[in-house]
C-alpha positions in Angstrom: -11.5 17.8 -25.6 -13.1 14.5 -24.7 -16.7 13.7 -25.5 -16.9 11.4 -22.3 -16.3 12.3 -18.8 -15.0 9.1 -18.1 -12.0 9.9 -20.6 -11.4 13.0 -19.3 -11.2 11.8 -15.5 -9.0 8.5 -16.5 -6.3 10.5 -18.6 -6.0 13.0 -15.8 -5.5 11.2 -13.3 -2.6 9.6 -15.3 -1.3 12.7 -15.6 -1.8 13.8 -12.1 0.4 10.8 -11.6 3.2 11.2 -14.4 3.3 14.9 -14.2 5.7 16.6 -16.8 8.3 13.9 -16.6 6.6 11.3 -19.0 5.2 12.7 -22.5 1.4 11.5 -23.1 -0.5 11.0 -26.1 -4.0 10.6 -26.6 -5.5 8.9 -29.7 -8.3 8.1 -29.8 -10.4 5.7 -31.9 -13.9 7.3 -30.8 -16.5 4.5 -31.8 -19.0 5.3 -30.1 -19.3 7.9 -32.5 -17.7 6.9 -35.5 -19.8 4.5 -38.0 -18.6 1.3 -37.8 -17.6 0.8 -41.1 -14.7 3.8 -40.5 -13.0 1.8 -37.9 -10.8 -0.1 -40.0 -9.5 3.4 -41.4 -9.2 4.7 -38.3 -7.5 1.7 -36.6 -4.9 1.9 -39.7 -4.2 5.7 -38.8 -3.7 4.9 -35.1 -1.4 2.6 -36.0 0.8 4.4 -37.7 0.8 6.8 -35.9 1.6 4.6 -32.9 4.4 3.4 -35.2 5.7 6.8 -35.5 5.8 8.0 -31.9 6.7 4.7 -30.3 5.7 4.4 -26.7 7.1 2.8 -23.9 2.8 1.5 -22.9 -0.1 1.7 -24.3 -3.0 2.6 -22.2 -6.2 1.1 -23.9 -9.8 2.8 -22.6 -12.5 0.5 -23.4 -13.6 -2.8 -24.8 -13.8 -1.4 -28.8 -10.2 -0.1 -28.0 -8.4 -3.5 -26.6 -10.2 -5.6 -29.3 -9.1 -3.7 -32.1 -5.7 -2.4 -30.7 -5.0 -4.9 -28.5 -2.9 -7.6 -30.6 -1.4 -5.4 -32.8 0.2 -3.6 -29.7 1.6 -6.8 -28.3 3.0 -8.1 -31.9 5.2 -4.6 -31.5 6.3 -5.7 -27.7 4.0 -2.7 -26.6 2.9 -3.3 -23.1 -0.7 -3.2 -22.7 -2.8 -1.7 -19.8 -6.9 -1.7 -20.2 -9.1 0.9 -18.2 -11.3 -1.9 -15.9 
């Protein structure tokens, strides 16, 4: 499901953590493959969709993510965590 193991290990051990109490969504912007000049169309699809399912965090997994998600998460009162 995730093209990096570093993904996969991160989001499971969130829900290792959460377990079947919280409900988890992954979206992902994927630019390490994506072209960069698709990001903007993607960013505009996360966000709405982020719009739609309104979550209580947002859990950001690398630097592409919190550059391009970051403010627009915090403008909505979204808390913010970023993988280290």
């Amino acid at each position: 499901m995730f093209p990096h193991q570093w993904d996969a290990d991160y989001i499971a051990a969130i829900r290792s953590v959460l377990g079947k109490e919280h409900e988890i969504h992954v979206l992902a912007l994927d630019t390490k493959r994506l072209p960069k000049s698709q990001w903007p169309e993607k960013v505009a699809s996360i966000q709405q969709s982020v719009s739609e399912i309104q979550p209580d965090i947002a859990i950001l997994g690398d630097d592409n993510a919190f550059s391009l998600m970051a403010s627009n998460r915090v403008e909505r009162k979204i808390p913010v965590v970023s993988r280290p």
